[in-house]
N, C-alpha and C positions, 0 to 999 in steps of 0.2 A: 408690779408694785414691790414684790418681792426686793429684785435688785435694785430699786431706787433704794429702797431702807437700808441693803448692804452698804450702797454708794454712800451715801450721809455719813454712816458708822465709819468709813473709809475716809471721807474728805473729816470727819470729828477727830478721828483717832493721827491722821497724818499730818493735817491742813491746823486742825483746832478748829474748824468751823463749825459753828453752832450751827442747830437744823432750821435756820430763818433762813441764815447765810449760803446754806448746799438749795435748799426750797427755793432761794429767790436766783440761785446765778442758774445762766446758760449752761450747756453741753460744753460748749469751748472752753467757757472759763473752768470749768471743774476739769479738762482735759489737761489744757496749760497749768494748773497748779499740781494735777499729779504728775505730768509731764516733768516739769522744773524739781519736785522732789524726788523722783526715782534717779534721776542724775543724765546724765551723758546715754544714750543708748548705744548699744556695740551695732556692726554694720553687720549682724549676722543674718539677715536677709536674704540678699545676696551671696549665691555661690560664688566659689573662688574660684579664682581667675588660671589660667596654664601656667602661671610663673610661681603662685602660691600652691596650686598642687605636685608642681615640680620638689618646691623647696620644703614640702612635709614630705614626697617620699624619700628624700636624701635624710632627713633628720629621722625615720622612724622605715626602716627599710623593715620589709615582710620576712625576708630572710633567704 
């Protein structure tokens, strides 16, 4: 219960959603609206591939 009350304060404070609004939506829906407001996600998931760690050690050589 704890983090649902964080979650509210989080979808109040980012969203504007009042706590009917966080109380009545899905999991999904509260996903896709934090989703859409933290922006674009970077691909940082995913390790880098032999051609991008080729081209960081030419830009940043160990010495």
């Amino acid at each position: 219960m704890e983090r649902a009350v964080r979650l509210a304060g989080i979808a109040g404070a980012l969203a504007g959603w009042r706590p009917d609004e966080f109380w009545r939506a899905t999991p999904a829906e509260l996903e896709a609206v934090l989703s859409a407001l933290s922006g674009p996600q970077a691909q940082g998931d995913a390790p880098p591939d032999a051609v991008t760690i080729a081209a960081l050690k030419e830009q940043f050589p160990d010495g």
